[in-house]
N, C-alpha and C positions, 0 to 999 in steps of 0.2 A: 600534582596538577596545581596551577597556579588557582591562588585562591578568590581574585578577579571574572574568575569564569562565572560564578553565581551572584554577580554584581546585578546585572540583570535577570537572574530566574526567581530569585526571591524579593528584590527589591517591586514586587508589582502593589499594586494597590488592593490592597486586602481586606476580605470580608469585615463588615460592620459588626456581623451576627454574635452575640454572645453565647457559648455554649458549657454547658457542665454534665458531663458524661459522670453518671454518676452511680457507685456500688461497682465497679467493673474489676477483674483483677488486670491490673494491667501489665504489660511484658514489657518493662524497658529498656532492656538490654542494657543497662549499665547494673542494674543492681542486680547478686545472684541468684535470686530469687523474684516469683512475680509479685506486685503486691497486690495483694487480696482485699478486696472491697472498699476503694479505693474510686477516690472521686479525682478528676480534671475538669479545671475550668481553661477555656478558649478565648480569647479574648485579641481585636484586631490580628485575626489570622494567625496567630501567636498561642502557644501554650503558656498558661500562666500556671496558676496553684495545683497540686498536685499531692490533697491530701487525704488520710484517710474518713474526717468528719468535716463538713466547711460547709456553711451559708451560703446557696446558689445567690450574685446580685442581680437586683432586681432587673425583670423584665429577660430575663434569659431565659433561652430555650432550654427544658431540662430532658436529657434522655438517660435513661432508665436501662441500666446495665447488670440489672441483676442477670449470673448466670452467664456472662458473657465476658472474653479475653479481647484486651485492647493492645493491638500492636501497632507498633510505625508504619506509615505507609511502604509500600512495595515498588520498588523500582526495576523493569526488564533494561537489562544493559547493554542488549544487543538485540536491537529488533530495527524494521525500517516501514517507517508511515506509510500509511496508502490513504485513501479516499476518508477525509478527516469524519463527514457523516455517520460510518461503518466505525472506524477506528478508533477513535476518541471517547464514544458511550461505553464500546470493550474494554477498554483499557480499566474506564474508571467502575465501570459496574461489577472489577473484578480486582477491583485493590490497588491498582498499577496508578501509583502517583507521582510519578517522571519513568522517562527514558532516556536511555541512552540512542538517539538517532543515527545509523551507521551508516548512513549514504542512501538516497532514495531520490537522490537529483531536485529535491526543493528548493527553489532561492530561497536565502538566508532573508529576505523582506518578508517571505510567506510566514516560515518560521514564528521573526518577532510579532506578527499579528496572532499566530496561535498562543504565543506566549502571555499576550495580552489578557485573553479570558478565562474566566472564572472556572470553566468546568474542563480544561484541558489538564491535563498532566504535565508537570515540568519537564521541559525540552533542551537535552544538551544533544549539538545537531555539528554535524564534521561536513571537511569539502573532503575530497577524495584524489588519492592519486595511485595509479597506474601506469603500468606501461605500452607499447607503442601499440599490442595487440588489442588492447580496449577498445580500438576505432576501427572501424573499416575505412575503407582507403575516401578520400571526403568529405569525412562524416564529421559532423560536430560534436564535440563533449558537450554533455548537459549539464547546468548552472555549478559552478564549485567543484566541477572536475576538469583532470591534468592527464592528458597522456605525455609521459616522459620516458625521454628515449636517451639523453643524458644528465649528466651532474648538476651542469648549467639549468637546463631548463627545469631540476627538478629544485634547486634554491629559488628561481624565478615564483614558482608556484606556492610555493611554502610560503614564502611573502605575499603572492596576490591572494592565498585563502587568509593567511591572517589579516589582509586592511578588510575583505571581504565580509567577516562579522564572524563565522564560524570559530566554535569553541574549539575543537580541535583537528586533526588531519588522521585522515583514513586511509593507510598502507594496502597494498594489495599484489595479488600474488606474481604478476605480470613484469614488475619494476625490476630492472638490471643492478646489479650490482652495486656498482659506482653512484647510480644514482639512488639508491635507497640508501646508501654511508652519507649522502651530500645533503638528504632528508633531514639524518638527522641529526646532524653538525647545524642545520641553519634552525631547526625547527627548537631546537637547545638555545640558538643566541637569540632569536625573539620569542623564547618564553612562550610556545605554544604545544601543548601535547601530542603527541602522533599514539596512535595505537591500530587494529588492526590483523590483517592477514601477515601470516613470516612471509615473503615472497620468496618463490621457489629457490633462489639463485642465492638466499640466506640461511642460515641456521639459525635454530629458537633460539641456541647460545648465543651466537653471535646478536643476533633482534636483542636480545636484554641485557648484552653488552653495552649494546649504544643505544638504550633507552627505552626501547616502545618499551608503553606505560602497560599494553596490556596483549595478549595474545589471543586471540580467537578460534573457537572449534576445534581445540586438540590437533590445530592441523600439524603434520608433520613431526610432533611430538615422539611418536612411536620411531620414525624416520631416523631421530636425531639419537635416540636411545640404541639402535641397531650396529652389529659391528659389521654391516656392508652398508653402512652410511652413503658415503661417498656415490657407489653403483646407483643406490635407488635414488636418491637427488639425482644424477645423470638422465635415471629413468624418467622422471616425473617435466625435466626442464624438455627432454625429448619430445613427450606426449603435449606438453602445452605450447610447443614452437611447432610439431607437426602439420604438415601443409594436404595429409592424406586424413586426419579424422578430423570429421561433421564436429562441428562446438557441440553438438548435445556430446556424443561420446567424449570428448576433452572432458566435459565439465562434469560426466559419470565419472571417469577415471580419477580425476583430479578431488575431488570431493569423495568419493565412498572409495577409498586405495583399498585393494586387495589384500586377503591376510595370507596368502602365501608369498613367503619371501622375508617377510614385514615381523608378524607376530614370535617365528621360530627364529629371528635372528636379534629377539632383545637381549640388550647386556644388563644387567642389574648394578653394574659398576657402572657403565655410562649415563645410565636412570642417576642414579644416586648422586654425582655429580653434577647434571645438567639441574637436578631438582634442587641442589644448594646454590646456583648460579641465580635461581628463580628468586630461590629465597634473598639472598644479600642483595640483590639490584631491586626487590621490589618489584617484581614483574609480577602482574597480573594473569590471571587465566579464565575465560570465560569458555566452560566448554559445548552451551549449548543442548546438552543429550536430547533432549525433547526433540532437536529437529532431526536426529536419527533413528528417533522413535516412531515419528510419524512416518518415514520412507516403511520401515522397519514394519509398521503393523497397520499399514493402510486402509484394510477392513475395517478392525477397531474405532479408527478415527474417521472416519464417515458417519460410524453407529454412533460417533457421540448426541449427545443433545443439542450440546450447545453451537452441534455444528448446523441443524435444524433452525438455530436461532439468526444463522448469516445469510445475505442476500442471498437468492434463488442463484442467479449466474452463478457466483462463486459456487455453491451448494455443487452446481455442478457440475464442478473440477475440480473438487474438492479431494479425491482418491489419487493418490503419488503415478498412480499409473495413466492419470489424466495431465498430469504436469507436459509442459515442451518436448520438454529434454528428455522426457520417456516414451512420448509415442510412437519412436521409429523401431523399438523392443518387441519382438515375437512373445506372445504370454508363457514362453518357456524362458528366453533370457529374463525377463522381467522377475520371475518366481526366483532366478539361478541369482539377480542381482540384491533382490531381498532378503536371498537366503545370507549372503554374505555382510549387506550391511547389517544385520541380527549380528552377526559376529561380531565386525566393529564397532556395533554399541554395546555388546558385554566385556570387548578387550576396553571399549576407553572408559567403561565405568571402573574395571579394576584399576585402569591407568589414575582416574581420578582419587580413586581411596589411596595410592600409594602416595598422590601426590601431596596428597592431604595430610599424611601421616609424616611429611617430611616436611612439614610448614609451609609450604605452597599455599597462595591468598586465591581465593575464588569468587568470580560474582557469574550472580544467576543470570541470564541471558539465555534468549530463545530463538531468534535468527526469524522472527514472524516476518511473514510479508506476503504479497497476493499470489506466490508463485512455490509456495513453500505449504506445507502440512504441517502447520501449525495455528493453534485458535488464539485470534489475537486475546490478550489479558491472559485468560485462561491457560496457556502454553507454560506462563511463568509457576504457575502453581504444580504444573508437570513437575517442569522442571528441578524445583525445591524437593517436590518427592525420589524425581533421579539421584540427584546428591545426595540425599539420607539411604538409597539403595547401593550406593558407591563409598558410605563409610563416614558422613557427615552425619551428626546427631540433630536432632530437628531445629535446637537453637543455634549451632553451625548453620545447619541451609538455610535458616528464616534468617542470617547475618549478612548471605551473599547476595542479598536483597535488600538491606537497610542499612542493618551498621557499614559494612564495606564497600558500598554505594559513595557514602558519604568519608568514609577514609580515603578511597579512591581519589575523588575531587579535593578534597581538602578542606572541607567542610564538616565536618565531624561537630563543631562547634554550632552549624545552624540546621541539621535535619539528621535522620540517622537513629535517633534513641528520642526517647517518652522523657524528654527534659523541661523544666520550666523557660523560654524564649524561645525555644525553636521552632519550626516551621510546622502548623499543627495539619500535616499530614499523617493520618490514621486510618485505621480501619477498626472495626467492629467484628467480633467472629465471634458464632455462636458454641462454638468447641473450641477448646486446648490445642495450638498448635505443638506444645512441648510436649505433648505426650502422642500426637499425630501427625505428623507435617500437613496430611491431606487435611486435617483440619481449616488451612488458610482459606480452602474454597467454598469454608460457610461461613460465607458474608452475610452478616448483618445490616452495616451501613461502612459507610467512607465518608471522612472527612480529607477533602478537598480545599489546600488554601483557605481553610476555617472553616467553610463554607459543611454543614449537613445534607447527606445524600440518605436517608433511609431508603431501606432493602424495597419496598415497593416503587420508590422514584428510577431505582437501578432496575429494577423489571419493566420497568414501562421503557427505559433509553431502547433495553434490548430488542423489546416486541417494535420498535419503530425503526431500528436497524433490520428486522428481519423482514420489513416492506419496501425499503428501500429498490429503488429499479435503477440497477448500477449496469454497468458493462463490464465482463465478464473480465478474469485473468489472463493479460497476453503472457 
């Protein structure tokens, strides 16, 4: 990814504040080991000194880090904004110091105004393109979306979301053929990233032949590993042009595939293959498991706490079985539909450790958004725990949230790792993520664009999120 894309996320005008976190062992993920008691100072939004005994200067704010691991901040890299009120305090009251924005229909004006302030998380935000089924017959696309139905109009798009401001282009599953190859031949010669859904009419292979930078959701993965490949793509292009099922069923079938058919017809030689293809193109893989966890254990995730913590409306729609696209399901299909995505979250977790084990690159993403079962902020720390139960070590999944965040973009050089210059996004945590992933979710404090959040100001955003009087998830 072009390295211009964080010209403006980081170029903002940066806290005053002087800070020295000081005694902490910090995690910097460069060195192999964490260093043990062990001071940072912060300095114009900036990490500066980074040693183990130094002279806080004067008039700085000192926090006191005995007993406490200091990592880079956390980035969800596939999640979509909702209601900035609600979203923004989660985000950051839970570590999450940028995202990756994957389409939610915001003008990119709205965007650079979030971008501006102090207590948001940095924002890499895409236009979107799809195909002709996206719209119903009249309908307008909303702000930085494309329904394209050929080659022509999908170059046309590519160019109007790059003068548009949008950092990158969001694939999706509906796109024909012709014009997802035309994507990304144009999206190649003006230097702008696509990544994304494989659309149906594509293979993963083929998607990392021609570039998307990253693949989303395991979709079709299993598909492309199968040696009735060919049939079950036929099947899936059938079911999403079908002019006889309701969109909620489309978007059951198309989203939680069945594992008959699927799971007993994997090759280990076409895995094997397709996972070296991954590797040399540099294709990304963001699988997401948390948001099939939440379909998956619905009950569970209602009892959370923190789901007590979100506006009342949401609160209560909050159970997978409250969602759209589920309430036309008898409470027997519904039970028959759970039982089976359970299945597909412990086939794509093994998918994930194999993929793992064959140098496949991963980042943590959680697919949050008002229609979806998952808590925003909090999903990401899910998530980091799914990957260390699919075969990643705890400093692997706390990577697919910082170091490889920042590999990703191309920025490795200004966020990413606990360096002197970089961008002093941090977190505070009062347990060892390396010796428990779940550790991440006892937050101390964050540091934000320099800026100091202690653990009580992040308790007060959330009790003021939890009064909030929103309108409910269409």
């Amino acid at each position: 990814m072009a390295r211009g894309l964080f010209v403006f996320c980081l170029a903002l005008p940066l806290c005053a504040q002087t800070l020295v976190i000081q005694h902490a062992t910090v995690i910097t993920l460069t060195a192999a080991k964490p260093l043990r008691d062990y001071s940072v100072v912060i300095e114009g939004g900036r990490i500066g000194l980074i040693q183990k005994k130094l002279k806080p200067p004067r008039g700085a704010q000192i926090i006191d880090a005995r007993g406490k691991f200091l990592i880079p901040g956390l980035w969800d890299m596939h999640m979509h904004l909702g209601l900035p009120e609600a979203f923004f305090p989660f985000l950051v009251a839970h570590g999450i110091t940028g995202v990756r924005e994957m389409y939610s229909g915001i003008p990119p004006q709205v965007i650079q105004q979030w971008r501006a302030r102090t207590d948001v998380p940095r924002i890499v935000a895409s236009g979107f393109l799809d195909g002709p089924l996206m719209l119903e017959p009249g309908q307008l696309p909303p702000p930085g979306a494309f329904a394209i139905s050929t080659a022509e109009q999908a170059r046309y798009a590519v160019q109007a979301i790059k003068l548009s401001g949008y950092d990158f282009i969001k694939v999706y599953n509906d796109l024909p053929r012709d014009a997802y190859f035309a994507i990304a031949q144009e999206a190649h010669a003006l230097k702008i990233p696509f990544a994304g859904h494989v659309p149906e009419a594509v293979s993963p292979l083929e998607a990392s032949e021609a570039g998307q930078r990253s693949q989303e959701h395991l979709i079709n993965i299993l598909l492309a590993c199968s040696t009735d490949e060919a049939a079950l793509r036929a099947e899936r292009i059938r079911v999403m042009t079908s002019a006889k099922l309701s969109g909620e069923e489309r978007l059951r079938l198309l989203g939680f595939p069945k594992p008959e058919g699927l799971f007993d017809t994997y090759s280990e030689q076409k895995a094997a293959a397709l996972f070296q293809t991954f590797v040399r193109n540099g294709t990304w893989q963001t699988p997401t498991l948390v948001l099939l966890k939440g379909f998956a254990y619905g009950d569970e995730f209602v009892k959370d706490p923190l789901v007590q913590k979100m506006p009342e409306s949401w609160r209560a729609t909050a159970h997978p079985r409250d969602k759209f696209y589920m309430k036309d399901l008898t409470p027997d299909q519904f039970d028959t539909l759970v039982t089976s995505i359970r299945a597909l979250l412990d086939r794509y977790k093994k998918l994930v450790g194999d993929m793992h084990r064959a140098g496949v690159q991963f980042l943590a993403g959680t697919d949050t958004s008002l229609t979806n079962p998952v808590i925003p902020g909090a999903g990401l720390h899910r998530e980091l725990a799914l990957l260390v139960e699919s075969g990643l070590t705890p400093r692997e999944a706390l990577e697919t949230a910082t170091l490889n965040p920042a590999r990703y973009f191309g920025v490795l050089d200004k966020m990413g790792t606990i360096e002197a210059g970089k961008a002093a996004d941090l977190v505070l945590l009062d347990a060892d993520p390396l010796t428990d992933i779940r550790n991440t979710e006892k937050i101390g404090g964050v540091v934000l664009r320099g800026r100091y959040f202690p653990r009580s100001e992040l308790d007060d955003m959330l009790a003021k999120v939890a009064q909030l009087t929103v309108a409910p998830p269409q």
